[in-house]
C-alpha positions in Angstrom: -2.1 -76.5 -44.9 -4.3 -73.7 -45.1 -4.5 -70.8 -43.2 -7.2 -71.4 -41.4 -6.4 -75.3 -40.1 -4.4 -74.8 -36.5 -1.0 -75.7 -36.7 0.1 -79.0 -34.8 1.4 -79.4 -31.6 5.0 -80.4 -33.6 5.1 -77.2 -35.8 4.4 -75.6 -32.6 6.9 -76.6 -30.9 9.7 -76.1 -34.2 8.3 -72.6 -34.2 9.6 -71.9 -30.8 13.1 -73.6 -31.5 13.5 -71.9 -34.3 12.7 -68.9 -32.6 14.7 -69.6 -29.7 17.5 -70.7 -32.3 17.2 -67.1 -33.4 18.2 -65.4 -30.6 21.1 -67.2 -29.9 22.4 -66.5 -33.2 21.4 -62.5 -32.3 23.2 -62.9 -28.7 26.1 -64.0 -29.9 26.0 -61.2 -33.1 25.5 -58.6 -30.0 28.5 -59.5 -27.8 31.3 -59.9 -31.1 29.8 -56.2 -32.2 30.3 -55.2 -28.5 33.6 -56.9 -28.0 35.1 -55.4 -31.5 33.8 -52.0 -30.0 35.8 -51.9 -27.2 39.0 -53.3 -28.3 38.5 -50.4 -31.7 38.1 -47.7 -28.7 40.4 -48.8 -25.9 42.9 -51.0 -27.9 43.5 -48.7 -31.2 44.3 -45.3 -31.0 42.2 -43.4 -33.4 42.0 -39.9 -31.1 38.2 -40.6 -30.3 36.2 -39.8 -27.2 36.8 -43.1 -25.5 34.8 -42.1 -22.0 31.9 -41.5 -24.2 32.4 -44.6 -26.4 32.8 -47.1 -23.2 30.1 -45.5 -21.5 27.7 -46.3 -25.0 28.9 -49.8 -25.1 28.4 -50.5 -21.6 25.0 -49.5 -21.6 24.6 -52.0 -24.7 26.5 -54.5 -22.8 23.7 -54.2 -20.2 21.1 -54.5 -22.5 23.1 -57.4 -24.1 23.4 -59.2 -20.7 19.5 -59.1 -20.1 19.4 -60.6 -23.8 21.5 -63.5 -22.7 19.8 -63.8 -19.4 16.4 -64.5 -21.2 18.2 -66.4 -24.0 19.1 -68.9 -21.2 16.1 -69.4 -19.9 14.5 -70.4 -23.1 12.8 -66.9 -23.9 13.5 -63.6 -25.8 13.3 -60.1 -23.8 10.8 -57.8 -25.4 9.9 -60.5 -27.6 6.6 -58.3 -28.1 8.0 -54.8 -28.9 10.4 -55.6 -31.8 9.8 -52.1 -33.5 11.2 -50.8 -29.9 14.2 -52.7 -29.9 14.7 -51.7 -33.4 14.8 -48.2 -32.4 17.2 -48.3 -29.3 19.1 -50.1 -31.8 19.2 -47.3 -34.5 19.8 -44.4 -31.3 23.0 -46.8 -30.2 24.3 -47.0 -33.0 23.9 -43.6 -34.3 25.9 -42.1 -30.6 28.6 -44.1 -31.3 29.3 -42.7 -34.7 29.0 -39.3 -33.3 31.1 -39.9 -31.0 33.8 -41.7 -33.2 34.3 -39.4 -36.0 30.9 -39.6 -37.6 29.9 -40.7 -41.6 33.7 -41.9 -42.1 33.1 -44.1 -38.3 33.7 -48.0 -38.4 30.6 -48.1 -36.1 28.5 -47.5 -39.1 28.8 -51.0 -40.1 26.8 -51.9 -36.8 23.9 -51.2 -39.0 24.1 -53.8 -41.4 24.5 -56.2 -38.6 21.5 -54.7 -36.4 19.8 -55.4 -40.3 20.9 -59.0 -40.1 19.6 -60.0 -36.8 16.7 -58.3 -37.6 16.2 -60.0 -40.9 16.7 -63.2 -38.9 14.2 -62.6 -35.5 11.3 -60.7 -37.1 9.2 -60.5 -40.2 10.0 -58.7 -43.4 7.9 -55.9 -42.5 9.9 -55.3 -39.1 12.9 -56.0 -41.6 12.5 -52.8 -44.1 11.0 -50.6 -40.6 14.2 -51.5 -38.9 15.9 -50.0 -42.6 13.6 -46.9 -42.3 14.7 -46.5 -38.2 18.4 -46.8 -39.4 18.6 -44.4 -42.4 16.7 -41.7 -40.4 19.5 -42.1 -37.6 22.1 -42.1 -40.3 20.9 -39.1 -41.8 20.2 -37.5 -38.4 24.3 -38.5 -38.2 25.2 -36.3 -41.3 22.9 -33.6 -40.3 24.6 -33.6 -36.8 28.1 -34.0 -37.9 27.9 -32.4 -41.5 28.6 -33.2 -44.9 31.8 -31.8 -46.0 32.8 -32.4 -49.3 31.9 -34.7 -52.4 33.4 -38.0 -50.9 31.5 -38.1 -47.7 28.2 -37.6 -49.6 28.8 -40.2 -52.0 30.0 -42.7 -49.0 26.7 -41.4 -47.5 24.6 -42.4 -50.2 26.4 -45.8 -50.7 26.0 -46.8 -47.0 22.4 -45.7 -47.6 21.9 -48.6 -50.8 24.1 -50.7 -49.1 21.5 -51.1 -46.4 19.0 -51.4 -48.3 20.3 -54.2 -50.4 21.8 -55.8 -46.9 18.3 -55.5 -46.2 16.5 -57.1 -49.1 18.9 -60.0 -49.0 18.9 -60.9 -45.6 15.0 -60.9 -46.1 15.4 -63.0 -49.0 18.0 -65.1 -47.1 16.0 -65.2 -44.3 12.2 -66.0 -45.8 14.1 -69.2 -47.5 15.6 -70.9 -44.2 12.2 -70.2 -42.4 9.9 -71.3 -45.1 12.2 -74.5 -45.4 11.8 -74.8 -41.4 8.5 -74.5 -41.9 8.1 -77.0 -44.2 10.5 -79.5 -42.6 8.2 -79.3 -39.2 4.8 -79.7 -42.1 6.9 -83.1 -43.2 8.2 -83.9 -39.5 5.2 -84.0 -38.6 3.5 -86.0 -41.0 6.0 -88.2 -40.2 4.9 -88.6 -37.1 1.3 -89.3 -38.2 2.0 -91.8 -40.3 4.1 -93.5 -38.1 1.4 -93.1 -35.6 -0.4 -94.4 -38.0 1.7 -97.4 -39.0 2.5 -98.5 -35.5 -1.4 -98.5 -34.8 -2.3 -100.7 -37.9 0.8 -103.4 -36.9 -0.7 -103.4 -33.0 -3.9 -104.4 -34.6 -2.3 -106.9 -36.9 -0.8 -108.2 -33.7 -3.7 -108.8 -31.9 -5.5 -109.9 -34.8 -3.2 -112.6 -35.3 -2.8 -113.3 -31.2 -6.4 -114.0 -31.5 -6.5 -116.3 -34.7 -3.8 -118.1 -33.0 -5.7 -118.5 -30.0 -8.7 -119.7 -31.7 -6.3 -122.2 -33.6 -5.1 -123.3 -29.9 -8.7 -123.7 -28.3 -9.8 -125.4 -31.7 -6.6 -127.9 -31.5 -7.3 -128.7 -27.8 -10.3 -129.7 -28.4 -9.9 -131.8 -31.2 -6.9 -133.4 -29.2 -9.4 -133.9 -26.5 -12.0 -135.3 -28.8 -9.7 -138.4 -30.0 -8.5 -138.9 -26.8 -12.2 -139.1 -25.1 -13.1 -141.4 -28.4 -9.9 -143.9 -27.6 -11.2 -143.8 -23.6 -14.2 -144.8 -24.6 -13.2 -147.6 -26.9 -10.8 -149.0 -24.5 -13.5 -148.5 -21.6 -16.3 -149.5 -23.3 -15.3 -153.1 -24.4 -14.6 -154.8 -21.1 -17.7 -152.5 -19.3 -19.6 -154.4 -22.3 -18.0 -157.6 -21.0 -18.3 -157.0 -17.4 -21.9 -156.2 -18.1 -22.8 -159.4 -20.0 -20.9 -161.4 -16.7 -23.4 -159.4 -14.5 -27.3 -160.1 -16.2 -25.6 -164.1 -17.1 -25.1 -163.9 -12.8 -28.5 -162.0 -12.0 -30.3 -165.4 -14.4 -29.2 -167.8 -11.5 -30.4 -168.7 -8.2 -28.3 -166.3 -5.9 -29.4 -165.0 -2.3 -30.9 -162.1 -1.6 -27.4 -160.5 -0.8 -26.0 -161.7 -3.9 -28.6 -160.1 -6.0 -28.5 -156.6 -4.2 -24.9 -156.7 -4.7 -25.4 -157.8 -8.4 -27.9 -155.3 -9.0 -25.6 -152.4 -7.2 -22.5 -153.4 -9.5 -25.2 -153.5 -12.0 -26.3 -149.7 -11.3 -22.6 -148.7 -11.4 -21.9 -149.6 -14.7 -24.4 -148.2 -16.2 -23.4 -144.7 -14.3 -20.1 -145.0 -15.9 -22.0 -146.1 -19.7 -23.3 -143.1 -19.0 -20.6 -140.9 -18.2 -18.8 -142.2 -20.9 -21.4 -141.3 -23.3 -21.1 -137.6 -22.2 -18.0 -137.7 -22.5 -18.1 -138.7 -26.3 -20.9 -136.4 -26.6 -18.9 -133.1 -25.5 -16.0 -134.1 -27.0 -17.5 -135.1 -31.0 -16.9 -132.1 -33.4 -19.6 -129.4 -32.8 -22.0 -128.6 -35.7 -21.9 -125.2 -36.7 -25.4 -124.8 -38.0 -28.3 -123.1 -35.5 -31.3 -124.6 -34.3 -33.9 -123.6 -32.0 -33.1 -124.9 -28.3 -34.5 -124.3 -24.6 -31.8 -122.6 -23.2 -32.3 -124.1 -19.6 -31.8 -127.6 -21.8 -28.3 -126.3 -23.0 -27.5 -124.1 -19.3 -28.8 -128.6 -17.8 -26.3 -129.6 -20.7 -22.7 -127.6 -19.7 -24.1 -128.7 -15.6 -24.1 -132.2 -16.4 -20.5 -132.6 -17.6 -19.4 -129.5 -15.0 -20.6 -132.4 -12.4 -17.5 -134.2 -12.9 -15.5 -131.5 -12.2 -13.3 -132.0 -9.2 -13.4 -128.6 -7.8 -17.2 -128.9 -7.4 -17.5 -130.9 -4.2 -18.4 -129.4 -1.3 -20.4 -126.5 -3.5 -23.5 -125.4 -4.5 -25.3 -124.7 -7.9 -28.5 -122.9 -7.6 -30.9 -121.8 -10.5 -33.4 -119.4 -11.1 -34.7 -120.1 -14.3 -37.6 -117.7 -15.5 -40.8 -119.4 -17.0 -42.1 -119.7 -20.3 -38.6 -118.3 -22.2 -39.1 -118.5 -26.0 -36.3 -120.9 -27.6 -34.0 -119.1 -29.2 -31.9 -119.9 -32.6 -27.9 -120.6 -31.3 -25.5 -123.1 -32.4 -26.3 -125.5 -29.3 -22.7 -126.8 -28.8 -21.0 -123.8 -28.8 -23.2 -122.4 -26.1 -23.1 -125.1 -24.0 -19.1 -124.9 -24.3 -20.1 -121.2 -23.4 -21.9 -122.2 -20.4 -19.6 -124.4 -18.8 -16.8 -122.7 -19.4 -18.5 -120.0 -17.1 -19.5 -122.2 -14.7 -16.1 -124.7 -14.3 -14.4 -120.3 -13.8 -17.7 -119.8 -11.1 -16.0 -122.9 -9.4 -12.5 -122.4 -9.2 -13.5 -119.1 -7.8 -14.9 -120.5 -5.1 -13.9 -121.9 -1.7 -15.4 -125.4 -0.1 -18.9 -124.4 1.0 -19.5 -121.8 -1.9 -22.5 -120.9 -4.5 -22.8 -120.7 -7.5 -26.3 -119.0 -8.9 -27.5 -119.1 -12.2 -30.7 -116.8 -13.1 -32.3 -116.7 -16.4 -34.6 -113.9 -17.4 -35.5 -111.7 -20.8 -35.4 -108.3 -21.3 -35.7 -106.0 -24.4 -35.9 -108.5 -26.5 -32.5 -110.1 -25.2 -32.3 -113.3 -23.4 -30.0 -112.9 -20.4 -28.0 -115.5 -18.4 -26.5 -114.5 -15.2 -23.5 -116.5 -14.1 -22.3 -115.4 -10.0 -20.5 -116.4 -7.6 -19.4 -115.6 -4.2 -15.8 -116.1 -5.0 -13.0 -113.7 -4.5 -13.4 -111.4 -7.3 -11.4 -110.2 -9.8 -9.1 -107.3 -9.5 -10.3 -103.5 -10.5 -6.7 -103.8 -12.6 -7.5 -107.0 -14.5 -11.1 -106.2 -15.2 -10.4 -104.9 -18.5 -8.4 -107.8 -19.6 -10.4 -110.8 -19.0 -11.4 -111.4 -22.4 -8.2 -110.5 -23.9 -6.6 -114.1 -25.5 -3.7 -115.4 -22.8 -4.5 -113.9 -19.9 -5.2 -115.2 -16.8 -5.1 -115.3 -13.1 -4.9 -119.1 -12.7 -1.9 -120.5 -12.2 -2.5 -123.1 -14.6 -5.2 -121.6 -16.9 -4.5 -120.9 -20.5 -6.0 -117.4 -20.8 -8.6 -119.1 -23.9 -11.9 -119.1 -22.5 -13.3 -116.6 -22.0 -11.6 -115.2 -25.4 -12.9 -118.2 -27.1 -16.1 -117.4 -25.5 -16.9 -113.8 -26.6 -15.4 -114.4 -30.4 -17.8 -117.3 -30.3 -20.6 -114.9 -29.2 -20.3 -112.0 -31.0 -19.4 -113.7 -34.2 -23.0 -114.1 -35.1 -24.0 -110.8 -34.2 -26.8 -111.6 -31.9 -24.7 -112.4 -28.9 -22.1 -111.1 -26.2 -21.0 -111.8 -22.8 -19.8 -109.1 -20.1 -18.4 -108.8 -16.8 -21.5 -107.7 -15.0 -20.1 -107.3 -11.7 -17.5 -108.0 -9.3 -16.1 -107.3 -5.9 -14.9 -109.0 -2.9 -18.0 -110.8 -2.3 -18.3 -112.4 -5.6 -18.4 -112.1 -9.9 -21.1 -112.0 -12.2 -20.7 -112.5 -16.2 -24.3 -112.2 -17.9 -24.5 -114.1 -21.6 -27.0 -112.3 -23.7 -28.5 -113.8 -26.3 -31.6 -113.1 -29.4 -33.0 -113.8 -32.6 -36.3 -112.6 -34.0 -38.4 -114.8 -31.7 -37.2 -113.7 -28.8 -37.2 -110.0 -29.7 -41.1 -110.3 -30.8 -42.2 -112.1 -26.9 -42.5 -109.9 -23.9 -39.8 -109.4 -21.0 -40.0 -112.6 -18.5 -38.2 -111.9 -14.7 -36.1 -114.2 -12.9 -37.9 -116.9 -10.4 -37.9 -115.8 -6.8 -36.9 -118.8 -5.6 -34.2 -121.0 -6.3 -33.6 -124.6 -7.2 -30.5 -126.3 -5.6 -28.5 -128.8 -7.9 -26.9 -131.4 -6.1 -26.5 -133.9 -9.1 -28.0 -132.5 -12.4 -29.9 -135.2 -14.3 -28.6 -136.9 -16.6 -31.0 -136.6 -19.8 -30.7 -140.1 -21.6 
């Protein structure tokens, strides 16, 4: 990581527990110094100044119980003015070995631990300042107490290196653990990159295999459905031949006139159901998966004619607006029209007896637009975002496919998509957009004004 690159939000936060880990190593260096004070001043008798001695340590027993206060709290007390701290440090411990019998005092070895916890709070340069603060007070000690023969001036010098290399290794000491800290949080949070990283890649696995699943689900419904309308029609189809045949061998002889209106009525209902049987065969035959040119009213007239049949429609109304002169555009017809009335069959379970349905046709910038609304109940702000994701739904027997099935089939090509439009309390809108070269070349055409009502779609032969 270089110098320059921010540090994460991780190393951050292992910065300030290491830090915070610091001082309560320091605090609890500060009270066993203090509590080895006052048991070598009240508890050994060594013919000292005690009054002066307690009154010393109290006043770094103060200063010790703000430490602790702040530790507590999760922050360091002058955390800013180490250099300061240093040098209350060198001035505490230099009165108490003036006090206690000067060079020769235990006290003195206060400044190796003062070196220590400075070694392990601060930097290196505070370090070896801290060293500098402490041998001027320890001079300043002989100077005030005197040096009085050979032995205390050697002890004086060795105190002196023995700082020093205190110094130097608790830096040393110290550099390692917080360079492998540092490190460790570099690493910890890689880690938690990668595993960022990882759990990202398996979500999209997931929902890539959700939606191959789906599309393995939609595609085996409808091949179920296909060999079941194909056996319907078989089975239907024979005896409507036969019933047929009965009829026109019936209409040859002399009947009444009530006879032959009632022939010719039974006559006219067979062929309704030939017909609706044909559809039905139609829709259900596997789809060709090459494009062609098509009208797209001709495919919107296509999904109406088998939505017809739905039971939900009665007592509604379809309405078009289809704009004039639309260029035909290149689509894979029988997807679309599964497309369409997979919108529209939605349109009419959204809707209560007496509703509408509208459907309005128009192009703009070079995109041919179908708008599917209704007056229905909406859909909720909350489930707006998840309409086209596979298995959800909001019908209590729906599948949560088709409108998945409808945007893969869409967008697959690259010159399709369907969106939620609009929707509210007073009804929804999806709008299918569709183009291809031609349509992109001809000029923007606006929705009819008026509207056509479809009661019964026609039925092209």
């Amino acid at each position: 990581m270089s110098s320059t690159e921010p540090a994460s939000p991780a190393i951050a936060r292992d910065a300030v527990h290491s830090q915070l880990a610091a001082e309560g190593i320091t605090v609890r260096i500060r009270w066993f110094g203090l509590c080895v004070g006052y048991v070598l001043v009240n508890l050994v008798d060594r013919g000292t100044n005690p009054p002066a001695l307690n009154a010393i340590l109290t006043l770094g027993a103060v200063y010790a119980l703000i430490d602790t206060y702040f530790s507590l709290r999760g922050r360091v007390f002058l955390s800013d003015l180490p250099l300061l701290i240093s040098g209350m440090e060198a001035v505490f411990i230099g009165l108490l070995c003036h006090f206690d019998g000067g060079l020769n005092s235990p006290f003195r070895f206060y400044y190796f631990l003062s070196l220590m916890v400075a070694a392990i709070r601060h930097s290196p340069t505070v370090t070896y300042i801290t060293f500098a603060l402490h041998s001027i007070s320890f001079a300043a000690l002989a100077l005030s107490v005197g040096v009085d023969s050979r032995d205390e001036g050697v002890a004086m010098a060795l105190t002196l290196v023995l700082m020093g290399w205190v110094t130097w290794a608790s830096t040393s000491l110290s550099g390692l653990i917080k360079s492998s800290s540092r490190r460790m949080g570099e690493l910890n949070a890689e880690l938690q990159r990668e595993q960022a990283l990882l759990e990202e890649r398996i979500a999209e696995r997931t929902r890539e295999l959700q939606q191959s699943q789906a599309l393995l689900v939609q595609q085996e419904k409808q091949a179920a459905f296909g060999l079941l309308a194909a056996g319907i029609a078989h089975e239907v189809g024979n005896p409507l031949a036969a019933i047929s045949g009965l009829v026109q061998m019936l209409n040859r002889r002399e009947q009444s006139e009530y006879t032959r209106e009632r022939l010719h009525m039974v006559d006219d209902q067979l062929r309704r159901i030939q017909r609706t049987l044909r559809e039905l065969v139609d829709f259900s035959r596997p789809a060709t998966s090459n494009p062609s040119q098509c009208d797209i009213h001709d495919v919107i007239d296509a999904a109406l004619n088998i939505a017809k049949y739905y039971k939900r429609k009665k007592g509604k109304r379809i309405v078009t607006r289809y704009a004039e002169a639309l260029p035909r555009v290149r689509i894979i017809r029988d997807q679309v029209v599964q497309i369409f009335l997979n919108l529209i069959l939605n349109a009419l379970d959204a809707t209560e007896e007496g509703g509408t349905i509208e459907i309005a046709t128009s192009l703009e910038s070079g995109w041919i637009r179908v708008a599917v609304a209704d007056d229905g109940h909406g859909i909720k702000p909350a489930d707006r975002d998840r309409v086209f994701q596979p298995y959800f739904t909001t019908k209590p027997t729906g599948t949560g496919l088709g409108l998945f099935v409808c945007r893969n089939l869409l967008e697959r090509t690259g010159e399709g998509r369907i969106d939620l439009t609009q929707s509210s309390s007073e009804g929804t809108t999806f709008t299918v957009a569709l183009t291809c070269e031609m349509v992109r070349r001809h000029p923007d055409v606006k929705p009819q004004q008026m509207a056509s009502t479809i009661e019964e779609p026609a039925i092209r032969e």
